[in-house]
C-alpha positions as CSV (number, residue, x, y, z in Angstrom):
1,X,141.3,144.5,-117.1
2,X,137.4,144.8,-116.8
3,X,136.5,148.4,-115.6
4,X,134.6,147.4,-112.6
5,X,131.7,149.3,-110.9
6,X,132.8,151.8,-107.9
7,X,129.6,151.1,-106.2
8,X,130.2,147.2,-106.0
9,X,133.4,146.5,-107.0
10,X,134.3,143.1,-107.8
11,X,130.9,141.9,-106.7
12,X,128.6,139.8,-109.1
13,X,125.0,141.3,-109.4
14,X,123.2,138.7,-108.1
15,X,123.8,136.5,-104.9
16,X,123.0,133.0,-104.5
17,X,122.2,130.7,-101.2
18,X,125.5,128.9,-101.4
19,X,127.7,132.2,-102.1
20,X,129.7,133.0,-98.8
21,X,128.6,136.6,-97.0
22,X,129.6,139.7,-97.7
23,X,130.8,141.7,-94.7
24,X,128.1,143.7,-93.7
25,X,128.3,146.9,-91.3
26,X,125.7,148.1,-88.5
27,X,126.3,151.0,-86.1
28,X,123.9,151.2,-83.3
29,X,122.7,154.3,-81.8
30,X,125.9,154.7,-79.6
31,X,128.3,154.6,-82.7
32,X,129.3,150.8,-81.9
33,X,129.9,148.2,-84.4
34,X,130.0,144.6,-84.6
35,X,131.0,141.9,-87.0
36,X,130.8,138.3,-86.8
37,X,133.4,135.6,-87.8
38,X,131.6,135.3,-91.1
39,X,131.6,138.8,-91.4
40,X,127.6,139.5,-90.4
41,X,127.0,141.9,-89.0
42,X,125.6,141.1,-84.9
43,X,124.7,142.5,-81.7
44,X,126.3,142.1,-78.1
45,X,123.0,139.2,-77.6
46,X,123.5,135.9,-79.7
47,X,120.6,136.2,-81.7
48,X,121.8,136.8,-85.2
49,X,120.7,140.5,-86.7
50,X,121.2,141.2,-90.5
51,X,119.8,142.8,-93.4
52,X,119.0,140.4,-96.1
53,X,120.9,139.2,-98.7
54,X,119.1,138.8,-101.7
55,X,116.8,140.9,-103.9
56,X,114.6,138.0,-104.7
57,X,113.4,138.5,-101.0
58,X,112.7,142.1,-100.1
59,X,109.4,141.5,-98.8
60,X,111.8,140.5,-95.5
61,X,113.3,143.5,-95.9
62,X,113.2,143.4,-91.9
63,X,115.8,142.3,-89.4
64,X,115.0,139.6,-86.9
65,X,115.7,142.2,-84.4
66,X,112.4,144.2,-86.0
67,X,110.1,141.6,-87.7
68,X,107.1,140.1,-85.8
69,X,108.2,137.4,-83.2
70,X,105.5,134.6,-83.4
71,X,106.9,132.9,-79.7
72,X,107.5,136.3,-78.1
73,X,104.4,135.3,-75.6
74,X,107.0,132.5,-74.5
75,X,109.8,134.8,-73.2
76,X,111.7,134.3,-76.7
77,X,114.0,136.4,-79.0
78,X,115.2,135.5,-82.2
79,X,118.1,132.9,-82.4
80,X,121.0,132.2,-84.1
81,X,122.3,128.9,-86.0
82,X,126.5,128.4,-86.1
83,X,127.6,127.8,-89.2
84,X,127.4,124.9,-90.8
85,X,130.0,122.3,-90.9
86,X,132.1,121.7,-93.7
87,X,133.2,118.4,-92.8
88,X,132.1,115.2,-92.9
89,X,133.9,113.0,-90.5
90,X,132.0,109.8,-91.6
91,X,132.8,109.9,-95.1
92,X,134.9,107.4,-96.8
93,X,136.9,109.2,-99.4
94,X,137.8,106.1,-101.9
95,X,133.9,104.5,-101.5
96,X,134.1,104.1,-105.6
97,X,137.0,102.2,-107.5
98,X,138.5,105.4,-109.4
99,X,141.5,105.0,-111.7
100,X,143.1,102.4,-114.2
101,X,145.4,101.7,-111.3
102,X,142.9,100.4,-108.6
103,X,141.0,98.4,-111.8
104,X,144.1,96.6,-112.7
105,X,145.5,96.5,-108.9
106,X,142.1,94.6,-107.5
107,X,142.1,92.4,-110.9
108,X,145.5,91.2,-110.1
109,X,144.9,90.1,-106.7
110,X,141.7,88.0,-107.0
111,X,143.3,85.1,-106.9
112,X,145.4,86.3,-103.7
113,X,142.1,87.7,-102.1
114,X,140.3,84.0,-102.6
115,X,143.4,82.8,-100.4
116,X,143.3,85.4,-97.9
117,X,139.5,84.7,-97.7
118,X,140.1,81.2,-97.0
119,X,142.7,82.0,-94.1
120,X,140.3,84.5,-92.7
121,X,137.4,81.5,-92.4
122,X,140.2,79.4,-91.0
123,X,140.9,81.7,-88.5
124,X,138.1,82.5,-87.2
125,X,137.0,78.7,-87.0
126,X,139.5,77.8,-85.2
127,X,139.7,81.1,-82.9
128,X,136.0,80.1,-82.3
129,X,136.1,76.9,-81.2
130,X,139.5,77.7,-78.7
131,X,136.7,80.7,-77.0
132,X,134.3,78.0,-76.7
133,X,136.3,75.7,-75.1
134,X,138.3,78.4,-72.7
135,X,134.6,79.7,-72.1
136,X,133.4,75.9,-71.2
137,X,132.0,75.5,-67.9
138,X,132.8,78.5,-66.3
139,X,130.0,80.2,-64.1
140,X,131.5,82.8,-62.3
141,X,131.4,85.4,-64.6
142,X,131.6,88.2,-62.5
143,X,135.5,87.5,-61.5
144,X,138.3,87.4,-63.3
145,X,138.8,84.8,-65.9
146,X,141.1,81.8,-64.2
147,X,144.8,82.1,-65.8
148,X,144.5,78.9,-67.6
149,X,141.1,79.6,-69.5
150,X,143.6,83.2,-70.5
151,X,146.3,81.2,-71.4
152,X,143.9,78.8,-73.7
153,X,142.9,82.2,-75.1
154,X,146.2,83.2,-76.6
155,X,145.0,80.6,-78.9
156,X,142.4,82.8,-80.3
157,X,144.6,85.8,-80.0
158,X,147.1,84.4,-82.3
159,X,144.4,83.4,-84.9
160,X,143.2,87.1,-84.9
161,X,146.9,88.7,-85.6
162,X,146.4,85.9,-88.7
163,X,143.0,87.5,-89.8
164,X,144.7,91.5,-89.8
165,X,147.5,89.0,-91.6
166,X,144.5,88.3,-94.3
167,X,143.1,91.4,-94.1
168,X,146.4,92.5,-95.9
169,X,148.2,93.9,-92.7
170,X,151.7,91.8,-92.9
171,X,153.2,94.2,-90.7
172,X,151.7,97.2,-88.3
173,X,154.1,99.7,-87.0
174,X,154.2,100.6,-83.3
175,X,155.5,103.9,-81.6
176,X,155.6,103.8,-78.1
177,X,155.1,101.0,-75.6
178,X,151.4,99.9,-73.7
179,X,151.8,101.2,-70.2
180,X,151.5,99.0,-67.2
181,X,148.3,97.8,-66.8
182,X,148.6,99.3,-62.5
183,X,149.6,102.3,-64.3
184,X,146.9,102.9,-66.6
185,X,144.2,100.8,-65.8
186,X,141.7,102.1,-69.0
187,X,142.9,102.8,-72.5
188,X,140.9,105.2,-75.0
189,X,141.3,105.2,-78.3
190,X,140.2,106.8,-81.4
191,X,137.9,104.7,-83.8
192,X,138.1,104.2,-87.7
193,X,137.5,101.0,-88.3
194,X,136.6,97.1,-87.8
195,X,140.2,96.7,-87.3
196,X,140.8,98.6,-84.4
197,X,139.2,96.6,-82.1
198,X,140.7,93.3,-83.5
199,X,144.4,94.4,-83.5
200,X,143.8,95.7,-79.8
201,X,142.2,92.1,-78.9
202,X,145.7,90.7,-80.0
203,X,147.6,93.4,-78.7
204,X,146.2,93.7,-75.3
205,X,143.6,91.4,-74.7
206,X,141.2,93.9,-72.9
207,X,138.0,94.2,-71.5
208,X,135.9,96.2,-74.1
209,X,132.7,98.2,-73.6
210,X,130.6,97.6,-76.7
211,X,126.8,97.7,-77.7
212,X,124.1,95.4,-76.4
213,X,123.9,94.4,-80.0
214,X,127.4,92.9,-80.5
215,X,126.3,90.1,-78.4
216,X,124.4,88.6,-81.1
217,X,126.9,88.4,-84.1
218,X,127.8,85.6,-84.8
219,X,131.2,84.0,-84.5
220,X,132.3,87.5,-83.1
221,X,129.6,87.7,-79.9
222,X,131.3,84.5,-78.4
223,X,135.1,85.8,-78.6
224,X,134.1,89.3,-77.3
225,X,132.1,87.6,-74.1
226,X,135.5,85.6,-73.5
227,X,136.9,89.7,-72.8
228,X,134.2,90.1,-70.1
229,X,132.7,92.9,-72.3
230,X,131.0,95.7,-71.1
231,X,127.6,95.8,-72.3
232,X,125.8,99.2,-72.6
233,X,122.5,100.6,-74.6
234,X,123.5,104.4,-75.2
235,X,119.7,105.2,-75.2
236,X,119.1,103.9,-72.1
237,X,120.0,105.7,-68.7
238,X,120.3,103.2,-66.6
239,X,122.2,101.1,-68.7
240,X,124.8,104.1,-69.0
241,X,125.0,104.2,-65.3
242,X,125.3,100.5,-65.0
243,X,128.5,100.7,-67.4
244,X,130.4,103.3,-65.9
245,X,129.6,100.9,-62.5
246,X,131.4,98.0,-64.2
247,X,134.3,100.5,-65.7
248,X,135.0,101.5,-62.0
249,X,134.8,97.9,-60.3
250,X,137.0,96.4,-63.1
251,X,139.7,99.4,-63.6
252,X,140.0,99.1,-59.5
253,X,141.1,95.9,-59.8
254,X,144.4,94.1,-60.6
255,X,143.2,91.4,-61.4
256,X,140.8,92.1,-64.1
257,X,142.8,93.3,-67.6
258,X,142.6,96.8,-68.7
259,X,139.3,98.4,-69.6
260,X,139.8,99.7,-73.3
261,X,137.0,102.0,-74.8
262,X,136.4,104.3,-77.8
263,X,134.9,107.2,-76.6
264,X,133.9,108.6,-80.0
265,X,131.2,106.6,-80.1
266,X,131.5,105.1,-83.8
267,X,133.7,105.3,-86.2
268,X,135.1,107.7,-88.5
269,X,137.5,108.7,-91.2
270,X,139.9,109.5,-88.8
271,X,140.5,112.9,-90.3
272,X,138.7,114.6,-87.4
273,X,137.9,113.8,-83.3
274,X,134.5,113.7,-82.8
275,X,133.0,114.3,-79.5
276,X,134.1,111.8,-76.6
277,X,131.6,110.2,-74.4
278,X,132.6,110.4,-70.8
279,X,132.2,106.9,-69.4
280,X,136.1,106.2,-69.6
281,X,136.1,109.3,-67.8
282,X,134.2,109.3,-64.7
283,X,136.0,107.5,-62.8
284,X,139.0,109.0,-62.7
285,X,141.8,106.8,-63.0
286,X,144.9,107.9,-65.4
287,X,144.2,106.9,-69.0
288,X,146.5,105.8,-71.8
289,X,145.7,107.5,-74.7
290,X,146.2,105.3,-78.3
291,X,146.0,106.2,-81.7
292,X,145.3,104.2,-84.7
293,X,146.2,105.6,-88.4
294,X,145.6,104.0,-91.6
295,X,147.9,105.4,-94.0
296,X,146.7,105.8,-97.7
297,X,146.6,106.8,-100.9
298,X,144.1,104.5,-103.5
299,X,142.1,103.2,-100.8
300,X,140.3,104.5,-97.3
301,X,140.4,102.3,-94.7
302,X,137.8,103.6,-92.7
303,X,134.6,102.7,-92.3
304,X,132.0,105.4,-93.1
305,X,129.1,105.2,-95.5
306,X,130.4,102.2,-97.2
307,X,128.9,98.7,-96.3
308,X,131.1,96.0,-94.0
309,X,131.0,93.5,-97.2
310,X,132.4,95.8,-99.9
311,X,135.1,97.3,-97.0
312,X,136.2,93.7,-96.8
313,X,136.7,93.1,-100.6
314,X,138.8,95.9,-101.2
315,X,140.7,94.7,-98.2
316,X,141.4,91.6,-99.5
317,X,142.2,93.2,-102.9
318,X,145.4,95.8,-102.0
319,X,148.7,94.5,-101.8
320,X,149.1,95.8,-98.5
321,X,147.2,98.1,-96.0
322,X,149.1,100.5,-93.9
323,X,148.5,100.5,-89.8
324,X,150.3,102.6,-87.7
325,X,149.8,102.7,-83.9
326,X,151.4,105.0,-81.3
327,X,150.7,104.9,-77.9
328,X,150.9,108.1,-76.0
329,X,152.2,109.4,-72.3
330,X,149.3,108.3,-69.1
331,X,146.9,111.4,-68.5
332,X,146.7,111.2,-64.6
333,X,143.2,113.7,-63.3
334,X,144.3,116.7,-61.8
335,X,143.2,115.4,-58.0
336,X,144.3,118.9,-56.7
337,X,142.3,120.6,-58.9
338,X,139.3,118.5,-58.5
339,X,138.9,118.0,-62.6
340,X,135.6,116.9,-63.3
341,X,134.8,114.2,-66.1
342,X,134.4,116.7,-68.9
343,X,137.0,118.3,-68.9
344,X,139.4,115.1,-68.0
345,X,137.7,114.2,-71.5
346,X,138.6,117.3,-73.4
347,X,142.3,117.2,-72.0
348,X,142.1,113.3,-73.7
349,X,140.4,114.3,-76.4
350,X,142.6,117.3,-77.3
351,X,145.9,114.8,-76.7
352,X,144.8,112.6,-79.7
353,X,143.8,115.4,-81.8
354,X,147.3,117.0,-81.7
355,X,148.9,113.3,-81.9
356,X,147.0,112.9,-85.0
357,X,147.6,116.7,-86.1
358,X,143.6,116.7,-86.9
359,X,140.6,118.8,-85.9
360,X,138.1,118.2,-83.1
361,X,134.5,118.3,-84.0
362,X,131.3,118.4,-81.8
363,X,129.7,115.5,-84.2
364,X,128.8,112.5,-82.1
365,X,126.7,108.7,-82.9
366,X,123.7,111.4,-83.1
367,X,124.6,112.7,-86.5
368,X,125.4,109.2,-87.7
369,X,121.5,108.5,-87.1
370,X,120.7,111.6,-88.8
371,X,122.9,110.4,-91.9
372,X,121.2,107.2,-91.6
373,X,117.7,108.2,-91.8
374,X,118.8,110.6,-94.4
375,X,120.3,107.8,-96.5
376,X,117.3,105.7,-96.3
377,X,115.1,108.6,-97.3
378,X,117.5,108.7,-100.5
379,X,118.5,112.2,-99.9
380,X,121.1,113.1,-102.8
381,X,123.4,115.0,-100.1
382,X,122.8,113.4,-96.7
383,X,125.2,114.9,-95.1
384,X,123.7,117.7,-95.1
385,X,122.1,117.1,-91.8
386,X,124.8,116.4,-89.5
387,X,124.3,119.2,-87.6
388,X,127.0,118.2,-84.5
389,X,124.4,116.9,-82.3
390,X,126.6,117.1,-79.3
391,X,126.4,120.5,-79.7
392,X,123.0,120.3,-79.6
393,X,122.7,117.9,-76.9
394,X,124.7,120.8,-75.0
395,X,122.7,123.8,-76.0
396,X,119.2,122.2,-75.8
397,X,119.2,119.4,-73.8
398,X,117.6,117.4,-76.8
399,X,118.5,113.4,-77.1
400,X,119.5,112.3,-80.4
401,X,116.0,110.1,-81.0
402,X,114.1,113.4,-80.5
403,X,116.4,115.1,-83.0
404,X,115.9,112.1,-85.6
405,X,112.2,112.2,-85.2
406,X,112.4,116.1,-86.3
407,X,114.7,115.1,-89.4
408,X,111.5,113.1,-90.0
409,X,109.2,115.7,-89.9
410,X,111.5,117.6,-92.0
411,X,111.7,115.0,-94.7
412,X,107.8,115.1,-94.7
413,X,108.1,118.8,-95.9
414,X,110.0,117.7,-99.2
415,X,113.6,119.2,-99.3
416,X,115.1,120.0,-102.3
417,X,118.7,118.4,-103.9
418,X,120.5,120.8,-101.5
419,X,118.5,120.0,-98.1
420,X,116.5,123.1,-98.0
421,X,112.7,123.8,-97.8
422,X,110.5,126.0,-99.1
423,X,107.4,128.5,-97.1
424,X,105.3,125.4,-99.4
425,X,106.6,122.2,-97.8
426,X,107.3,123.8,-94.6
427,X,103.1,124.6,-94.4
428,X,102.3,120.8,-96.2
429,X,104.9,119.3,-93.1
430,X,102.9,121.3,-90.4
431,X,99.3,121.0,-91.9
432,X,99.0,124.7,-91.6
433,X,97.6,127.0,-94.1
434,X,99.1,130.5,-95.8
435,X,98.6,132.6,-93.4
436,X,100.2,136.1,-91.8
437,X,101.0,134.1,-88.7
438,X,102.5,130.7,-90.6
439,X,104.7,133.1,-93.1
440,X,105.9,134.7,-89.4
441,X,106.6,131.0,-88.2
442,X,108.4,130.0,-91.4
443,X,110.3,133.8,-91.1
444,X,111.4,133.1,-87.3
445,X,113.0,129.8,-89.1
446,X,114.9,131.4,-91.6
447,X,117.3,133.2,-89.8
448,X,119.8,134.2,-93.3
449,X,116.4,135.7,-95.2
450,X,117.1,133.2,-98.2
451,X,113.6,132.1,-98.5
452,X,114.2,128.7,-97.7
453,X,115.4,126.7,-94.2
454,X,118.0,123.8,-93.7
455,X,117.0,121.0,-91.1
456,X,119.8,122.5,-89.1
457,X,117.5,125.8,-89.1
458,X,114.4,123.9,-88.6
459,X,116.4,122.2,-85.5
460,X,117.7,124.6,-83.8
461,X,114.5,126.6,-84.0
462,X,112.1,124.3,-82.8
463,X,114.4,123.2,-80.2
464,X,115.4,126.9,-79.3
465,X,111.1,127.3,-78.5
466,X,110.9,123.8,-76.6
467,X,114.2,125.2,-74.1
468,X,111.7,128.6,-73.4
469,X,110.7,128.4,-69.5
470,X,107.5,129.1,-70.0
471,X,106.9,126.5,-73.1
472,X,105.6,123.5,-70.6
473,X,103.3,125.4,-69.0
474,X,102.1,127.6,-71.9
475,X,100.8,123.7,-73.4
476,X,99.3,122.8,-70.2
477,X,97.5,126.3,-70.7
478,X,96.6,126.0,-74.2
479,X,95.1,122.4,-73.3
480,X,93.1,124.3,-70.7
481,X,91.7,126.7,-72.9
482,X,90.9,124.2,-75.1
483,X,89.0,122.1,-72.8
484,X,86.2,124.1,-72.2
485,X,83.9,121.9,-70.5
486,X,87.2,120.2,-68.4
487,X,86.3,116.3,-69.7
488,X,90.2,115.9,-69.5
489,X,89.9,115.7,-73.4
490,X,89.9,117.8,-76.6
491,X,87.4,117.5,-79.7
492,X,87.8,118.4,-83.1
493,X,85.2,120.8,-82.7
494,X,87.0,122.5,-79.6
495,X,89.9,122.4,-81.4
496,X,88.5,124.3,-84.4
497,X,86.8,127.1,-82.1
498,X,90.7,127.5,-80.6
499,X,92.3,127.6,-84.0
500,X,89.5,130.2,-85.4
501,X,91.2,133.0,-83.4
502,X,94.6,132.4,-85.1
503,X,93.6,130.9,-88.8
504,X,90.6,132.4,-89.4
505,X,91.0,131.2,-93.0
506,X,91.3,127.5,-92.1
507,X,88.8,125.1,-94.2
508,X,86.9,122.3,-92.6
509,X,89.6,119.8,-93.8
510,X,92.6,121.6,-93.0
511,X,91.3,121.8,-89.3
512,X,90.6,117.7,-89.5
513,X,94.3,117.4,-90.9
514,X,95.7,119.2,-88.1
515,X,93.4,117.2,-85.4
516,X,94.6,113.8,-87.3
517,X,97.9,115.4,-86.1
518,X,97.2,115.9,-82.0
519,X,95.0,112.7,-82.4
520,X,98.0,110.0,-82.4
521,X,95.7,107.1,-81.3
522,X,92.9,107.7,-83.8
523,X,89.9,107.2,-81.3
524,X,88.6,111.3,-82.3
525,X,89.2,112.7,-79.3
526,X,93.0,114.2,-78.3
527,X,94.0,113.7,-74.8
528,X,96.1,115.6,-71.9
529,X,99.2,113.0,-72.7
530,X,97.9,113.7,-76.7
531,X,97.7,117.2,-76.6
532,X,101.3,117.6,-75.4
533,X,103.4,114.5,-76.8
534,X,102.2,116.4,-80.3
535,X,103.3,120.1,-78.8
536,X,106.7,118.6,-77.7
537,X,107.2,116.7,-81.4
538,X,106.2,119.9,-83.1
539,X,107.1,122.9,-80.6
540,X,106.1,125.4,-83.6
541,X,102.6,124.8,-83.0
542,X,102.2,126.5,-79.8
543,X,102.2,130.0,-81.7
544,X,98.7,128.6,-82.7
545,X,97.4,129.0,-79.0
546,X,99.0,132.5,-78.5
547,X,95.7,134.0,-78.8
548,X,94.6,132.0,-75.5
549,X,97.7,132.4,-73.8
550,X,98.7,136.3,-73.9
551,X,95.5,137.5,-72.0
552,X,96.6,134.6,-68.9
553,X,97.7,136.2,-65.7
554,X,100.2,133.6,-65.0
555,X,102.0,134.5,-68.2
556,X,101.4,138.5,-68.5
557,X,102.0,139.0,-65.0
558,X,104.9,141.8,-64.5
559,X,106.1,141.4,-61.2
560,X,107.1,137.9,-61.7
561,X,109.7,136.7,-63.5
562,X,109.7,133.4,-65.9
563,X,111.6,131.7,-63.5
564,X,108.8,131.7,-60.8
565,X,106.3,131.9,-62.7
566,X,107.1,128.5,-63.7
């Protein structure tokens, strides 16, 4: 055995980013310690407090608690970042053809997969033309569709048990029994693939809430407005509202069929539960939790980051796919206790987990527009900016758009293989310059002293300064310092006299570069509306108009607190 140094024993020299933490231990001046879970050291306050980690970065030799706070004129401490997460519930394990086995396995059944290719086309002919037909002539949409248009459906539904048939699902094994539809007027369920929905259409013939966008596909649009689907635009507010409207009226009602939903969202791997969305919730009528599994070993199922096309092939190609479905006991909402929405979702949510004997995540549709846009920007590791933006949504108030147009700005700084940027890209991003006060920005960011910041860092940062109560008005005052002569507009030159104070260093062209950014419409003059839309898009900015902001009364006054100040 290696005789091993007493004053770092079995500890390498020299740490790296990716290395794990070593425990680290602070006592304050009352003899206290604390440790967190990754064994950092941390104060009663969340804001993360640590000595660094590395001796490639001593200049930081200064805990956040210590070092200059650039947004400290906003009512803000340092902040922390959770962990990241080490999973990836989107990811489709088998999305390559690995092994002799496979090779041979999807050679062999070609020939079977052009047959089940031709029963699937069949199928969904004929299904097609027996929607068209049940849906000919009938106005009254609103109601429930007339028994014999159903019974015409049962058509369609048989022809979809023969697509799963095609798909290379000869059998599915059930556990458990669909309660009665006046028991359990909605169904949730979790979500992993195209499948799902299809084998519940034959199963149970539900009404569905799906996107605006399903309407449009062809073939499929036509069968799914035979369900009376539930339209809804997840962006929109209104359209939200509009849903859970038509998920009360048609759950309240006999007549109607069951109201199925998949509150994750999108799908995933199934090897997780992502967060739920609560529209199956809020109306609180007892739910009958379902769960879908897709048993495997050569090929995933799921559909991740792997295209709809080559999911299909390898479909076609197995000698058999594996479905197992289990329906579980009715949740009924605890009337007595008045249970509200979220946590009638969390009991729902936690019910499937356990059935599944999987993790819950706070992941949600927001990080699978993160890992889009990531994709398309040909990241090597995209998923290294899922940052669980449902925990974010929770924390911040921020909407997933806002949070993909920041993983935009972050792409624009040049991230490296593993997702991080350096002080260089984070200055070229932001159009600033080198400076004391940018290097104290760029140091706020990078809350684990490693010299570089992940887009989870960058996010929670920017969005930790926008959530400050003073941040609104403290842009309404910057614009008003700015505006000297009140014209209700900025110029470059106004602009440049405000920035002076901060960046004295700043050339002629790095001021127009920064102007170019406050200037969205391009007519050389920035705007109230301008001025802030560009403040709310890049909330770091406003430590440029600290200068103008500290000396204001409304802001340095003592005997008022932020809360009525603003």
């Amino acid at each position: 055995m290696a005789n091993q140094d007493l004053a770092s024993p079995l500890l390498p020299a020299r740490r790296q980013p990716s290395d794990p933490p070593h425990a680290i231990l602070t006592i304050d001046e009352n003899g206290a310690s604390t440790h967190d879970r990754k064994g950092r050291s941390s104060s009663k306050q969340s804001p993360r407090e640590h000595k660094p980690r590395t001796q490639n970065h001593r200049r930081n030799n200064i805990s956040h608690l210590e070092r200059p706070n650039p947004f400290e004129f906003l009512g803000s401490r340092s902040f922390s970042v959770p962990p990241a997460s080490t999973v990836d519930p989107f990811l489709n394990h088998t999305e390559k053809v690995d092994g002799v086995y496979e090779v041979v396995k999807i050679l062999l059944c070609l020939p079977i997969a052009l047959v089940r290719l031709v029963i699937f086309g069949a199928c969904l002919s004929v299904g097609f033309f027996a929607t068209k037909l049940a849906l000919l002539g009938w106005e009254d949409k609103e109601n429930p569709m007339p028994r014999w248009r159903c019974r015409l459906m049962w058509v369609t539904r048989t022809c979809a048990r023969c697509i799963l048939f095609s798909f290379g699902y000869q059998w599915i094994r059930r556990k458990g029994k669909p309660a009665p539809r006046e028991t359990a007027p909605i169904v949730v369920s979790n979500h992993v693939s195209y499948i799902d929905p299809i084998f519940y259409f034959y199963e149970l013939f539900p009404t569905m809430v799906a996107a605006e966008s399903h309407d449009s596909i062809p073939f499929v649009g036509t069968i799914i407005r035979a369900m009376q689907v539930i339209y809804v635009n997840r962006f929109i507010p209104s359209s939200r509202k509009n849903a859970v409207n038509e998920i009360k009226r048609k759950a309240s009602s006999d007549r109607f069929p069951r109201v199925l939903l998949f509150p994750e969202g999108t799908t995933t791997n199934g090897r997780v539960i992502i967060s739920f969305q609560l529209g199956a919730f809020i109306p609180s009528y007892p739910i009958q939790p379902v769960i879908v599994r897709y048993p495997h070993v050569h090929f995933d199922q799921s559909w991740g980051n792997i295209s709809l096309a080559k999911l299909m092939f390898r479909m076609f190609t197995q000698f058999h796919n594996f479905m197992e479905v289990q329906y579980l006991p009715v949740l009924y909402p605890l009337e007595d206790q008045k249970e509200t929405a979220v946590h009638f979702a969390k009991r729902a949510s936690h019910a499937i987990a356990t059935a599944l004997n999987v993790t819950q995540t706070s992941h949600s549709y927001g990080d699978v527009m993160l890992l889009t846009k990531a994709s398309e920007s040909k990241q090597e590791k995209p998923s290294s900016y899922i940052v669980e933006m449902a925990q974010v949504e929770s924390f911040f108030h921020l909407s997933s758009m806002e949070a993909v147009d920041f993983l935009e700005k972050f792409l624009s700084m040049n991230p490296d293989s593993s997702g991080r940027v350096s002080m260089d890209g984070f200055l070229r991003g932001l159009r600033l310059r080198a400076s004391a006060l940018s290097e104290e920005i760029f140091r706020f960011l990078d809350v684990d002293n490693y010299g570089t910041i992940t887009f989870k860092q960058f996010l929670f940062g920017s969005a930790h300064v926008m959530k400050q109560p003073l941040f609104r008005e403290a842009c309404q005052l910057a614009l008003r310092e700015c505006d000297v002569g009140g014209r209700g507009y900025i110029s470059e030159g106004q602009l440049e006299d405000s920035l002076r104070l901060t960046m004295m260093n700043m050339s002629k062209e790095e001021i127009h570069e920064l102007f170019e950014l406050f200037d969205e419409d391009g007519d050389g003059r920035v705007s109230k509306d301008e001025f802030v839309s560009c403040l709310r898009r890049n909330p770091l900015l406003i430590a440029l108009f600290s200068h103008c902001l500290r000396h204001d009364d409304s802001l340095e006054d003592s005997d008022r607190t932020p809360d009525e100040i603003v």
